[in-house]
DRENDO-1510 file (C-alpha; in Angstrom, 1 decimal, always signed):
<recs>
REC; n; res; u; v; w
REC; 1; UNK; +125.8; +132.8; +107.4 .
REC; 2; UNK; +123.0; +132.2; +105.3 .
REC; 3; UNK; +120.1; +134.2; +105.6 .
REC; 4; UNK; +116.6; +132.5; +105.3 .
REC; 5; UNK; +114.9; +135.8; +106.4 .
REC; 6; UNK; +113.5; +136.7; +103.1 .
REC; 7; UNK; +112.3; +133.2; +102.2 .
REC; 8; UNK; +110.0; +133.3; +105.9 .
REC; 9; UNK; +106.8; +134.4; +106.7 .
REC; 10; UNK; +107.9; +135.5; +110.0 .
REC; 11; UNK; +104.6; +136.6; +111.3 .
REC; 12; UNK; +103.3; +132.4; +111.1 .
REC; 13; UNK; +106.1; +131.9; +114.1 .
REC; 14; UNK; +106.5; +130.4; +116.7 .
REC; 15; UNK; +106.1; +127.0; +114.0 .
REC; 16; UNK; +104.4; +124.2; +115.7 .
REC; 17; UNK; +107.0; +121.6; +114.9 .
REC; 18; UNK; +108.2; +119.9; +118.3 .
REC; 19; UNK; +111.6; +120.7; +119.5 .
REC; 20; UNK; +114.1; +119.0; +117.9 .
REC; 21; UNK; +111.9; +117.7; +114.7 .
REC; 22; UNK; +113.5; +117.1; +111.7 .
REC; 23; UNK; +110.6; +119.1; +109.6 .
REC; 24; UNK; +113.1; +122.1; +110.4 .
REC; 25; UNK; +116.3; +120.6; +108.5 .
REC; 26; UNK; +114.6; +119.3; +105.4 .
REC; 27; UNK; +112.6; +123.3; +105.4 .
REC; 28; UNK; +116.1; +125.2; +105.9 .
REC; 29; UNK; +117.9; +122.8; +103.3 .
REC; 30; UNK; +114.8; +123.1; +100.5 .
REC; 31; UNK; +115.4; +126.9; +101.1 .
REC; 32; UNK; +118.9; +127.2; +100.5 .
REC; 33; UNK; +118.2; +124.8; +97.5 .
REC; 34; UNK; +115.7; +127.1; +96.2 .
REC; 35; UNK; +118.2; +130.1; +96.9 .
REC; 36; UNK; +120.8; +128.3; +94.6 .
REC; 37; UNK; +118.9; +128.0; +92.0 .
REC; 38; UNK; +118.4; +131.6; +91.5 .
REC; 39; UNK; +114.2; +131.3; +90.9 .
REC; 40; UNK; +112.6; +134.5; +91.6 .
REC; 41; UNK; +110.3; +134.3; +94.4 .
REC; 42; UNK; +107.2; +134.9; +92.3 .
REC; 43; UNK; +108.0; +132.3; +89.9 .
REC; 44; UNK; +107.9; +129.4; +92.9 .
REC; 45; UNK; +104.4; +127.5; +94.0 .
REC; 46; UNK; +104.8; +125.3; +97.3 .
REC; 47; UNK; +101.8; +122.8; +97.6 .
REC; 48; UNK; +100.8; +121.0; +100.4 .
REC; 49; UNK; +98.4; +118.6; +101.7 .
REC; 50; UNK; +97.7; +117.8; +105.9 .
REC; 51; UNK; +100.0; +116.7; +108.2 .
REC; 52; UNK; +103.4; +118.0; +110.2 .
REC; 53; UNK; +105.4; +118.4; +107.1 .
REC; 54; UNK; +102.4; +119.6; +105.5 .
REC; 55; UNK; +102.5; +122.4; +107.6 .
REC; 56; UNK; +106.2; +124.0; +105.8 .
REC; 57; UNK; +103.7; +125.6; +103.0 .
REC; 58; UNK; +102.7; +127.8; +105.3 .
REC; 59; UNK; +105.7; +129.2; +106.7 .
REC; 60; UNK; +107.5; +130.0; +103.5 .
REC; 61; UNK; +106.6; +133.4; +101.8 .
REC; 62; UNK; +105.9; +132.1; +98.4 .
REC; 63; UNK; +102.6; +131.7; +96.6 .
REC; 64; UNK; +101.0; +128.6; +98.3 .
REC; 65; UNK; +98.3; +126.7; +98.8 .
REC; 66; UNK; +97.8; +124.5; +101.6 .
REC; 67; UNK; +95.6; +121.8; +100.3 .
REC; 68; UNK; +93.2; +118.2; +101.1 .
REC; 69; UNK; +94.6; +115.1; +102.8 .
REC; 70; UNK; +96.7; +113.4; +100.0 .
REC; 71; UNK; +95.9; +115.9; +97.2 .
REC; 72; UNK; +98.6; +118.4; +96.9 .
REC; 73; UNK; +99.9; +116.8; +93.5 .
REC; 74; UNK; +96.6; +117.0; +92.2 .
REC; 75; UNK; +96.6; +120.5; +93.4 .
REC; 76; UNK; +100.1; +121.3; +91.9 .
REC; 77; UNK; +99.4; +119.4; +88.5 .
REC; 78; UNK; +96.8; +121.5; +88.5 .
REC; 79; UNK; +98.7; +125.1; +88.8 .
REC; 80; UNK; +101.6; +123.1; +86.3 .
REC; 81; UNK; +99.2; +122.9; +83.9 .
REC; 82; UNK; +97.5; +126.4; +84.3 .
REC; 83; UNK; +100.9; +128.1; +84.7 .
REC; 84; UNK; +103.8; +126.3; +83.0 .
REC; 85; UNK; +106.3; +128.5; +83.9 .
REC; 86; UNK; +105.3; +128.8; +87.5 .
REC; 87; UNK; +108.2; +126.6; +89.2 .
REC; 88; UNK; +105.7; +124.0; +91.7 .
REC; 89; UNK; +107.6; +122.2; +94.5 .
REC; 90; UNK; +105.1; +119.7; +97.1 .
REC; 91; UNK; +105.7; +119.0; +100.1 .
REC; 92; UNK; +104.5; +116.1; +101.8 .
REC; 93; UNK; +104.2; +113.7; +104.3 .
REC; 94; UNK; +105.0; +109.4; +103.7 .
REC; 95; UNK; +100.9; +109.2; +104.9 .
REC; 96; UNK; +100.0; +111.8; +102.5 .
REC; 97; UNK; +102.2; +111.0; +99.5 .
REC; 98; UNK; +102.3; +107.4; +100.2 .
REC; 99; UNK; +98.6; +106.5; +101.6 .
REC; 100; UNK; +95.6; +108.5; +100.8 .
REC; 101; UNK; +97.7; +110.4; +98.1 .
REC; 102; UNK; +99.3; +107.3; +96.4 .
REC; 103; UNK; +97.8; +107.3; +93.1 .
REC; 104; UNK; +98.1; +111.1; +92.3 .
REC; 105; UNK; +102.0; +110.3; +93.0 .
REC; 106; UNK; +102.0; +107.3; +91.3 .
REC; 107; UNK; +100.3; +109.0; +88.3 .
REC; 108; UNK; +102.5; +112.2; +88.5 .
REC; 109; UNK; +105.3; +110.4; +88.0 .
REC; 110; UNK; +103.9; +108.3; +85.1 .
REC; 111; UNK; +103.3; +111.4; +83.4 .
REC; 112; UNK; +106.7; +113.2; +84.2 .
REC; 113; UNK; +105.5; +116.1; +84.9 .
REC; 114; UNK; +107.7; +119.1; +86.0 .
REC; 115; UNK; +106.8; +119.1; +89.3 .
REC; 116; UNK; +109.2; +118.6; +92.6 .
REC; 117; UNK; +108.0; +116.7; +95.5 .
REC; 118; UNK; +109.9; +116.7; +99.0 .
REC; 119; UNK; +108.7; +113.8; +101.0 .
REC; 120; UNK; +109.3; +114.3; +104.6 .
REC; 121; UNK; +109.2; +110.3; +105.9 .
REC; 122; UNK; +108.9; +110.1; +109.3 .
REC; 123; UNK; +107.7; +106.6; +109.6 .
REC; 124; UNK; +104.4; +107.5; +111.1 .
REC; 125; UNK; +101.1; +109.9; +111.1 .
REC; 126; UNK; +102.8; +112.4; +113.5 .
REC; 127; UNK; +100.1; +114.8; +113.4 .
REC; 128; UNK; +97.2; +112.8; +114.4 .
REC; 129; UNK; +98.1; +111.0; +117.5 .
REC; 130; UNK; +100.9; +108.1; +116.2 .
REC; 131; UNK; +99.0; +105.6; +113.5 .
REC; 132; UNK; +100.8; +103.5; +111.6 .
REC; 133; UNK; +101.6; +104.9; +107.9 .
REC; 134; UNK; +102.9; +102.6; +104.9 .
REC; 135; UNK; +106.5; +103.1; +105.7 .
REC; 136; UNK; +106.5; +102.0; +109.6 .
REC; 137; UNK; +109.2; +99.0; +109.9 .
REC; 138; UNK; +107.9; +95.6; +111.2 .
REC; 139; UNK; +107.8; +95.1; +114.5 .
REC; 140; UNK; +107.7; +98.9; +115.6 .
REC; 141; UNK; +104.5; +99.8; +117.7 .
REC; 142; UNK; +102.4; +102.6; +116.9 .
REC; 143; UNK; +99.1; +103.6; +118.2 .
REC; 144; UNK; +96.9; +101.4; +115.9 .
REC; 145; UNK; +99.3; +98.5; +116.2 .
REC; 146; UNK; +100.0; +98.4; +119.9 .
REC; 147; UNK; +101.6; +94.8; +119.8 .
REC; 148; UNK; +103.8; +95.6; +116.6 .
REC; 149; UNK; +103.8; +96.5; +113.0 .
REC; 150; UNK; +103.2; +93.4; +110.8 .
REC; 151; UNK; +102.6; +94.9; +107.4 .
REC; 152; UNK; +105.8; +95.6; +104.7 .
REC; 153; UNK; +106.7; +98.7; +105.0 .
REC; 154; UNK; +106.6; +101.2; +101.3 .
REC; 155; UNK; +109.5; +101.6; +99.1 .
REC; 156; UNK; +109.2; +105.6; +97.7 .
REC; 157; UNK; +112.1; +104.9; +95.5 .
REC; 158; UNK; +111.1; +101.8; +94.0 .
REC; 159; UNK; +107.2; +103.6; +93.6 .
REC; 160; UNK; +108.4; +106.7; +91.9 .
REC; 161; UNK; +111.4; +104.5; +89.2 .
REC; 162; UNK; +108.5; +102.2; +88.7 .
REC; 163; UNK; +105.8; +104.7; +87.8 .
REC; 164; UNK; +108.3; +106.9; +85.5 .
REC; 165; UNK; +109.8; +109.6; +87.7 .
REC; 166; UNK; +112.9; +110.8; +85.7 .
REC; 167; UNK; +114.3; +111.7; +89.0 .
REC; 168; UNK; +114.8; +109.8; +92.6 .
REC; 169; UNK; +116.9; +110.1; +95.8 .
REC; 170; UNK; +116.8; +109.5; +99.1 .
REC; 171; UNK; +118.6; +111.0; +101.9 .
REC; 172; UNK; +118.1; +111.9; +105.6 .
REC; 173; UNK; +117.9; +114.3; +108.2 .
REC; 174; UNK; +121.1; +113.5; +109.6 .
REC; 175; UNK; +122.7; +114.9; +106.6 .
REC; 176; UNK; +121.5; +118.4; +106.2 .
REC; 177; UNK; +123.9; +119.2; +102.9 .
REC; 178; UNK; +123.4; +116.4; +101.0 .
REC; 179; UNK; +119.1; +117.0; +101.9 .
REC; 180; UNK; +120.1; +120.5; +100.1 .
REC; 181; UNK; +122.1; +119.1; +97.2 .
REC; 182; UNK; +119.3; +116.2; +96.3 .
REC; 183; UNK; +116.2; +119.4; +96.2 .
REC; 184; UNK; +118.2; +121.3; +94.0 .
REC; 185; UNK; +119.1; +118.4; +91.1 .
REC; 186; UNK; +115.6; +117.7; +91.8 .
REC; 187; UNK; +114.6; +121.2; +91.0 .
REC; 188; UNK; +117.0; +121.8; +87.8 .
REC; 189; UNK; +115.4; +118.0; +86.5 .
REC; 190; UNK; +112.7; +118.9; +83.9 .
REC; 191; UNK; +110.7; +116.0; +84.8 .
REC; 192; UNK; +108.7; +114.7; +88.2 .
REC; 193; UNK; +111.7; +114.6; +90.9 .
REC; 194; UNK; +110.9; +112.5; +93.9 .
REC; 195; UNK; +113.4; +113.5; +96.9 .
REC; 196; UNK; +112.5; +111.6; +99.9 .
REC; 197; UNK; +113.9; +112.5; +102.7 .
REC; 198; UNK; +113.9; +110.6; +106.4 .
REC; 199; UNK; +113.3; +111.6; +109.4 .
REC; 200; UNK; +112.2; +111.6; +112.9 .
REC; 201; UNK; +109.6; +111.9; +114.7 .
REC; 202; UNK; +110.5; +111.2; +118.7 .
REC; 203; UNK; +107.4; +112.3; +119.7 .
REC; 204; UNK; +104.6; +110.1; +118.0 .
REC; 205; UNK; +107.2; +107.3; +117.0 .
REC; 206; UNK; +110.5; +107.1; +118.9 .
REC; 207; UNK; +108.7; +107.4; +122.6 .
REC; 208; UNK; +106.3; +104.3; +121.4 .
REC; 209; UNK; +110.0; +102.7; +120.5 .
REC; 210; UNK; +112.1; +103.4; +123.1 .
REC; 211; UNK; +113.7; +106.3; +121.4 .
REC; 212; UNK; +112.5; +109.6; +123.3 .
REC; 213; UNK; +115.3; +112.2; +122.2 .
REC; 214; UNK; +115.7; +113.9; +118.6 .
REC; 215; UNK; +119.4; +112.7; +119.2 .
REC; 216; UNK; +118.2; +108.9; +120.0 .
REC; 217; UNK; +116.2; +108.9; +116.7 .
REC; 218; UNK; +119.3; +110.5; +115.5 .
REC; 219; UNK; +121.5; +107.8; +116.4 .
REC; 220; UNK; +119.4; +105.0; +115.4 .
REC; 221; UNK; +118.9; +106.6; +111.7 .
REC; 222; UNK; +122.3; +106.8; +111.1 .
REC; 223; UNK; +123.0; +103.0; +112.2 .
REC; 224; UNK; +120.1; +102.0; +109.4 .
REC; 225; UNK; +121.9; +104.3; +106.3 .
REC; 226; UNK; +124.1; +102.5; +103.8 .
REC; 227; UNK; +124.9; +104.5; +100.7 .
REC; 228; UNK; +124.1; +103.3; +97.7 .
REC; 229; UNK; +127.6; +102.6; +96.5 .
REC; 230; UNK; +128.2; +100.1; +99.3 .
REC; 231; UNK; +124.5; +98.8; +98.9 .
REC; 232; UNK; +126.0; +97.1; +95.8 .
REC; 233; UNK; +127.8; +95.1; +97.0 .
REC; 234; UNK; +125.8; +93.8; +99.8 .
REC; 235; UNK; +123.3; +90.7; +99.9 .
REC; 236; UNK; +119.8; +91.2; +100.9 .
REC; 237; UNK; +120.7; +89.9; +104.4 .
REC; 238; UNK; +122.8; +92.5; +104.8 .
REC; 239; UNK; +120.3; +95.0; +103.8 .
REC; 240; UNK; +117.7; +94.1; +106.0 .
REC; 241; UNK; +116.1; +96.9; +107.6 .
REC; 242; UNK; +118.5; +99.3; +106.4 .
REC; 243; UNK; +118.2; +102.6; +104.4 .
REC; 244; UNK; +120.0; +103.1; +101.0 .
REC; 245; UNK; +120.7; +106.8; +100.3 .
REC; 246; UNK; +121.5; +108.4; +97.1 .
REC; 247; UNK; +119.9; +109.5; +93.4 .
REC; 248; UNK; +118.7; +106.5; +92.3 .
REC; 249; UNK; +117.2; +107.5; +89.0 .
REC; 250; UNK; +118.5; +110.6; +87.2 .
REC; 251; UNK; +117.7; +110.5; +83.1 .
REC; 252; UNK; +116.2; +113.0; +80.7 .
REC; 253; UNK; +112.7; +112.3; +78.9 .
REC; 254; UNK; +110.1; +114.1; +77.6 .
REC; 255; UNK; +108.2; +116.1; +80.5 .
REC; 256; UNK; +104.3; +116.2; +80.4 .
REC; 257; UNK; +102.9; +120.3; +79.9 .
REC; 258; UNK; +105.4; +120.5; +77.3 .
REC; 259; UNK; +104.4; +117.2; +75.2 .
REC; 260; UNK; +100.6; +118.7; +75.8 .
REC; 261; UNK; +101.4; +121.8; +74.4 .
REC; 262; UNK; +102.8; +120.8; +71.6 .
REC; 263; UNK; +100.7; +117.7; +70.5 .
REC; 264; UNK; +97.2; +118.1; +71.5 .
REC; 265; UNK; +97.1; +122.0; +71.6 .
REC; 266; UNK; +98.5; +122.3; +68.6 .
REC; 267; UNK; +96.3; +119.6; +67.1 .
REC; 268; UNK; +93.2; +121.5; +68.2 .
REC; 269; UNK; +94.0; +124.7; +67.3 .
REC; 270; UNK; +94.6; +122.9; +63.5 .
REC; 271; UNK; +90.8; +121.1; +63.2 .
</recs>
């Protein structure tokens, strides 16, 4: 049995993740990733901005900072350049990461910088009474779309291959090991390492949508995932509303500190 003692700041619990949220899996599984990889505790940074997942900074007993609406990259490129050697994992949220905090992703993936950056996607703003966020489906209500969502929802994987991540996967909740095997090749990639990772949210989303239990969001995840390697062979018909899983982008390029440190330091330390 694993123990996740020594990773917790027990005195921040009771959490105040509902019963039966996902947010617990993809914490546990970034843990034992963490554990695997053998960093010692004082070499890791967690960042985070606001919302539910937002909230997992706090309850692990690294150094941490829990930061602005959409800023935690900003934050952790931030500490990545101050302290190269510090190993900086984000957590965030699809509203934070994906809305308000778009362009810092987009532009910490452009740069490749060697930061890790869990996205919990729960297809809504949990946190703040049930908006819409860019990755609600069509058709699914929400609090600010009462009659149905109408916009297309946003594609992490195809954001974060676009903008130069050297590292991208997708999984879900509903597969715990595989959350904890995607964190940790993102963490050994020296690069920016998107992992998104979906999940539910039966309180905000799935009672709006006729899902109420953790096992009914459950249930209707797993009917949406097609793995990647059977995604290839499928037509975009067949895809429709579905969720391909798997590492999408895995390549080695140059990473940012270290291409700053030894092109413009070392040309101004020359003039």
């Amino acid at each position: 049995m694993f123990n996740y003692d020594k990773y917790i700041r027990k005195d921040k619990f009771p959490h105040i993740w509902c019963s039966g949220c996902g947010n617990g899996i993809i914490l546990k599984s970034s843990i034992r990733a963490i554990d695997k990889i053998g960093w010692d505790k004082n070499d890791v940074m967690t960042i985070s901005g606001i919302g539910c997942s937002s909230r997992a900074t706090g309850y692990l007993d690294f150094d941490s900072l829990h930061t602005l609406h959409g800023r935690a990259l900003a934050f952790a490129t931030g500490i990545k350049m101050a302290k190269p050697k510090m190993n900086v994992v984000v957590f965030t949220g699809d509203g934070d990461a994906g809305a308000i905090g778009g362009n810092h992703l987009i532009h910490a993936a452009r740069r490749n910088i060697d930061i890790t950056a869990v996205i919990f996607n729960n297809n809504i703003y949990g946190m703040t009474g049930g908006q819409y966020s860019p990755t609600t489906p069509q058709e699914f209500v929400a609090t600010t779309a009462p009659y149905g969502h109408i916009e297309n929802s946003f594609n992490f994987m195809e954001l974060a291959i676009g903008a130069g991540a050297s590292f991208a996967a997708r999984t879900t909740v509903t597969n715990p090991k595989q959350v904890e095997n995607f964190i940790h090749k993102g963490l050994e990639n020296k690069g920016f390492s998107v992992i998104e990772v979906v999940s539910n949210c039966h309180v905000q989303f799935g009672r709006r949508n006729e899902m109420k239990s953790p096992i009914q969001m459950f249930d209707w995840i797993k009917e949406r995932i097609i793995p990647m390697s059977k995604a290839e062979d499928m037509s975009e018909d067949e895809l429709e509303n579905k969720v391909i899983t798997g590492v999408f982008k895995n390549i080695e390029k140059p990473e940012y500190v270290e291409e700053y440190d030894k092109n413009i330091m070392a040309k101004a330390e020359g003039e």
